[in-house]
C-alpha positions as CSV (number, residue, x, y, z in Angstrom):
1,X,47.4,57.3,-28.9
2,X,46.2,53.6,-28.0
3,X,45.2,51.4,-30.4
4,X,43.8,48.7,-30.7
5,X,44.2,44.5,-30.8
6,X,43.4,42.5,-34.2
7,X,41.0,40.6,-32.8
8,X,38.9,43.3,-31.1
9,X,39.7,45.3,-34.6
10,X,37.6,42.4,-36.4
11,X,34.9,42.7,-33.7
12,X,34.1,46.2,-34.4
13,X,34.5,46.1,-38.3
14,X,31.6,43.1,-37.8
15,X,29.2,45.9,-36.0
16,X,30.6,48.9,-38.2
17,X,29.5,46.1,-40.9
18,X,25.9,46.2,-39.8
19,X,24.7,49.5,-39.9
20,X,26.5,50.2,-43.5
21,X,24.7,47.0,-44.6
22,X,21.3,48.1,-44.0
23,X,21.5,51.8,-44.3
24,X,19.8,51.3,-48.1
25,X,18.0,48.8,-46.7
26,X,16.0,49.9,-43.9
27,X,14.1,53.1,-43.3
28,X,15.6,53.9,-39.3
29,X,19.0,53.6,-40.4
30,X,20.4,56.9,-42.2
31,X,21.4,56.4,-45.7
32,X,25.1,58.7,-45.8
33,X,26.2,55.8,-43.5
34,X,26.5,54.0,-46.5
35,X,28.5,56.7,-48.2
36,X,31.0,57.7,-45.8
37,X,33.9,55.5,-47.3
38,X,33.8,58.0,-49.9
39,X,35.2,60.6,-47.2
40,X,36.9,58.7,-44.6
41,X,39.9,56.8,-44.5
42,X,42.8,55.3,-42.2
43,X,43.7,58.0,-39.9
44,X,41.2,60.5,-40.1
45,X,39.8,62.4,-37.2
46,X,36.1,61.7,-36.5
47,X,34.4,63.2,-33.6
48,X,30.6,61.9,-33.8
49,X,28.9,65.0,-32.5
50,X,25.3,63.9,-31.1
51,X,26.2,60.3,-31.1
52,X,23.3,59.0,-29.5
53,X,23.7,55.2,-29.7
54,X,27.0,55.2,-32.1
55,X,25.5,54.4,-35.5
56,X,27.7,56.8,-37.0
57,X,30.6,56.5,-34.1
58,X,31.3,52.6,-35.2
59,X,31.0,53.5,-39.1
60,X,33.8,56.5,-38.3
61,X,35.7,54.0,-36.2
62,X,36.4,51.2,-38.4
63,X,36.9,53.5,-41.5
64,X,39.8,55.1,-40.1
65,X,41.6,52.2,-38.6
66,X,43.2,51.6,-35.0
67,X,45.0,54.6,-35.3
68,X,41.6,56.8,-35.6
69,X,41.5,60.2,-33.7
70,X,37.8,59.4,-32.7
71,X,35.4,60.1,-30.3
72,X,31.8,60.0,-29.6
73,X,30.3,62.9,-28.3
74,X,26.7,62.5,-26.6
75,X,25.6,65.3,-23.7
76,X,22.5,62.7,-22.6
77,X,23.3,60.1,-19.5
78,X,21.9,56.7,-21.5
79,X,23.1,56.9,-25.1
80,X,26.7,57.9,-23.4
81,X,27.1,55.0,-21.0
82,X,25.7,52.3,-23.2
83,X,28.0,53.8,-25.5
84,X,30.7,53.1,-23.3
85,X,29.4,50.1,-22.1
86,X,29.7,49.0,-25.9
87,X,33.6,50.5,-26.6
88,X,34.8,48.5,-23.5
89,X,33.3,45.3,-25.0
90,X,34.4,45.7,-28.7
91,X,37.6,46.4,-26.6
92,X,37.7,49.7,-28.2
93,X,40.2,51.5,-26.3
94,X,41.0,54.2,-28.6
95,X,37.4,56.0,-29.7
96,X,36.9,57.9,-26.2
97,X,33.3,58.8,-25.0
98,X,32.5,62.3,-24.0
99,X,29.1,63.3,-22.3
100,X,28.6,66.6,-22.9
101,X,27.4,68.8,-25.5
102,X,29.4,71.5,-28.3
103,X,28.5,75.2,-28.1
104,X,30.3,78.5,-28.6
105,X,30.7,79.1,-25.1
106,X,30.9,76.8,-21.8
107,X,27.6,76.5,-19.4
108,X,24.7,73.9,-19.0
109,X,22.0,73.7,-20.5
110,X,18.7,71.4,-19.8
111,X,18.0,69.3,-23.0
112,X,14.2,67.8,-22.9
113,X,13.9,64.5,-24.5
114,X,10.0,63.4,-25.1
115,X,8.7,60.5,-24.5
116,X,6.8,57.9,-26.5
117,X,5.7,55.1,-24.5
118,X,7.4,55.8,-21.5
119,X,10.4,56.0,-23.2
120,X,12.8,59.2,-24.4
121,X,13.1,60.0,-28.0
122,X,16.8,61.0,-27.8
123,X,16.7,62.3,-31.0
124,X,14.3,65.2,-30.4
125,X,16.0,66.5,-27.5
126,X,16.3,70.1,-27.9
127,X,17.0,72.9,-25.5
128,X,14.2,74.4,-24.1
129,X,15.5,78.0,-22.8
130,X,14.8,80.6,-25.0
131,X,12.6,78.2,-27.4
132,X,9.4,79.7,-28.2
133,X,7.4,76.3,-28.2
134,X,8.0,72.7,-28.3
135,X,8.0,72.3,-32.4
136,X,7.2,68.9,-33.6
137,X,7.5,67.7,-30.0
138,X,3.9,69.1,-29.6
139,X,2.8,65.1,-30.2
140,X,4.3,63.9,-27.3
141,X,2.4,64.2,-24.3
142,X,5.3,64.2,-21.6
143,X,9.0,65.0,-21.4
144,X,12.0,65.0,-19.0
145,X,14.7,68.0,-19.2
146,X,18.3,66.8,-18.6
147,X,21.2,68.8,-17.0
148,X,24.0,68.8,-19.5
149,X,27.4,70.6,-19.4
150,X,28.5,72.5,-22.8
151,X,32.0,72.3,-24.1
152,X,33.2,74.6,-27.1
153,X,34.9,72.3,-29.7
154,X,38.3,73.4,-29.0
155,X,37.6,72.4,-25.7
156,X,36.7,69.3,-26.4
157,X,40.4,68.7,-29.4
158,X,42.2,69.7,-26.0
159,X,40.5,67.0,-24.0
160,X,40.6,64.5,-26.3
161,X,44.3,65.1,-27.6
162,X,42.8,65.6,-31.2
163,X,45.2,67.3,-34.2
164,X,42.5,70.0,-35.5
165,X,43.4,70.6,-38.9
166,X,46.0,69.2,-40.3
167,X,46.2,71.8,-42.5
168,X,47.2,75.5,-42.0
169,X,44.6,78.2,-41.8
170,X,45.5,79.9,-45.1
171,X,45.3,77.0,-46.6
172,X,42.0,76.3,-45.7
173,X,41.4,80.1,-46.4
174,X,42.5,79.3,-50.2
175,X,40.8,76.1,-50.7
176,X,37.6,78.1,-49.5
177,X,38.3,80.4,-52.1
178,X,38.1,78.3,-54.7
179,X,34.6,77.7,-54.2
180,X,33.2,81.3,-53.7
181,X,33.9,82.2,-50.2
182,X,35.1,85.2,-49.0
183,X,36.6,86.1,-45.8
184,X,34.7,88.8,-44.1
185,X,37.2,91.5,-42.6
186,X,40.3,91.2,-43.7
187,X,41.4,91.8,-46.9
188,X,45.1,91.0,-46.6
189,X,46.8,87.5,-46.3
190,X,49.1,88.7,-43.2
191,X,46.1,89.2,-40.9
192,X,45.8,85.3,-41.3
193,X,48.1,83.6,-38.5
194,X,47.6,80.3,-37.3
195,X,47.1,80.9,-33.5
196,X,43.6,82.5,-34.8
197,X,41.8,79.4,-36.2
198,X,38.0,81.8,-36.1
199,X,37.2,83.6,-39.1
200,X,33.8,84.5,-40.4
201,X,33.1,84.0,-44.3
202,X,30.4,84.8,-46.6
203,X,29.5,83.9,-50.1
C-alpha cells in the first residue's frame, strides 16, 4: 500500500480541515462531515461511494492516516478527473480514484445529470431506465445522460486491493444479533462459512 510524504500529509489535513470547519457553519456543506471522527480512525477503510467532488473523500482520507485503505468512487467523467486532478496535487498517492458506479451486477447504465444554468447538477443524477418520471428533476428544463460502467462492490475491494471486513462473517452475524436481526434462511451457525460473505437479514 503507498503512502504518503509528511509534507503532502499536512497539505491534505489543511483541505480535509476546511470542509469539517464549515460543515455547522454553512448550509451546502453536509453536517455528519463534522461527525465522522466519531467513527473513523487511523487505518480504516473508506471507500466514498458517489464522491462527486471529494467533500467526504478528503474528510475519510485524513482521518485514517497515510496508511488509509481509501478510495473515491464517482461513475460521472468531471467530478472523477478533477478528483484526480486534486489527489495528484495534494500528492495523494494512496486514496485511488475509480469512475464507475456500485450495483449488484456488472453493465452500464446512462445516468442524467440536469442542468441549471448550463451547468450539471451532479448530485441529481439518477438513472433514467426503468424510472417512471424525472422526480424532483421536473424543474430543470434540460439534461444530458452519461454512459457509465457498473461494478459490484466486490469488484471494486478486488481492484482496489481493499481488506473487506476485518472481521469474520459470524462475527458480524453475532454482533447483528445483538441488535434484533435475524438471518433469514438458515437457522444453524455451520451454514455460515466465510467464502459466502451475502446473507439476507430481517428484523
Amino acid at each position: 500500500m503507498k503512502r504518503s510524504n509528511p509534507r503532502t500529509t499536512r497539505r491534505a489535513l489543511g483541505v480535509a480541515a476546511a470542509p469539517q470547519w464549515a460543515a455547522p457553519r454553512l448550509d451546502f456543506v453536509e453536517d455528519e462531515v463534522a461527525g465522522l471522527a466519531g467513527f473513523v480512525g487511523p487505518g480504516d477503510v473508506c471507500p466514498d461511494t458517489g464522491a462527486e467532488h471529494g467533500l467526504h473523500t478528503w474528510a475519510l482520507s485524513a482521518l485514517a492516516g497515510p496508511y488509509e485503505q481509501g478510495c473515491g468512487v464517482e461513475p460521472l467523467p468531471g467530478p472523477a478527473r478533477r478528483l484526480r486532478h486534486t489527489a495528484r496535487a495534494l500528492g495523494r498517492a494512496d486514496v485511488a480514484v475509480h469512475r464507475t458506479s456500485l450495483s449488484s451486477r456488472t453493465g452500464h447504465g446512462a445516468p442524467s445529470p440536469p442542468r441549471r444554468h448550463g451547468i450539471p447538477v451532479h448530485g441529481r443524477a439518477h438513472l433514467t431506465e426503468g424510472a417512471a418520471g424525472p422526480g424532483p428533476n421536473a424543474e430543470s428544463r434540460t439534461s444530458r445522460p452519461v454512459r457509465i460502467t457498473a461494478r459490484t462492490p466486490d469488484q471494486l475491494v478486488a481492484r482496489a486491493g481493499l481488506e473487506k471486513y476485518g472481521s469474520r462473517p459470524s462475527d458480524v452475524i453475532r454482533q447483528l444479533a445483538c441488535h434484533a436481526y435475524h438471518l433469514h434462511g438458515w437457522s444453524r451457525a455451520p451454514d455460515v462459512v466465510d467464502d459466502c460473505r451475502n446473507h439476507l437479514f430481517t428484523a
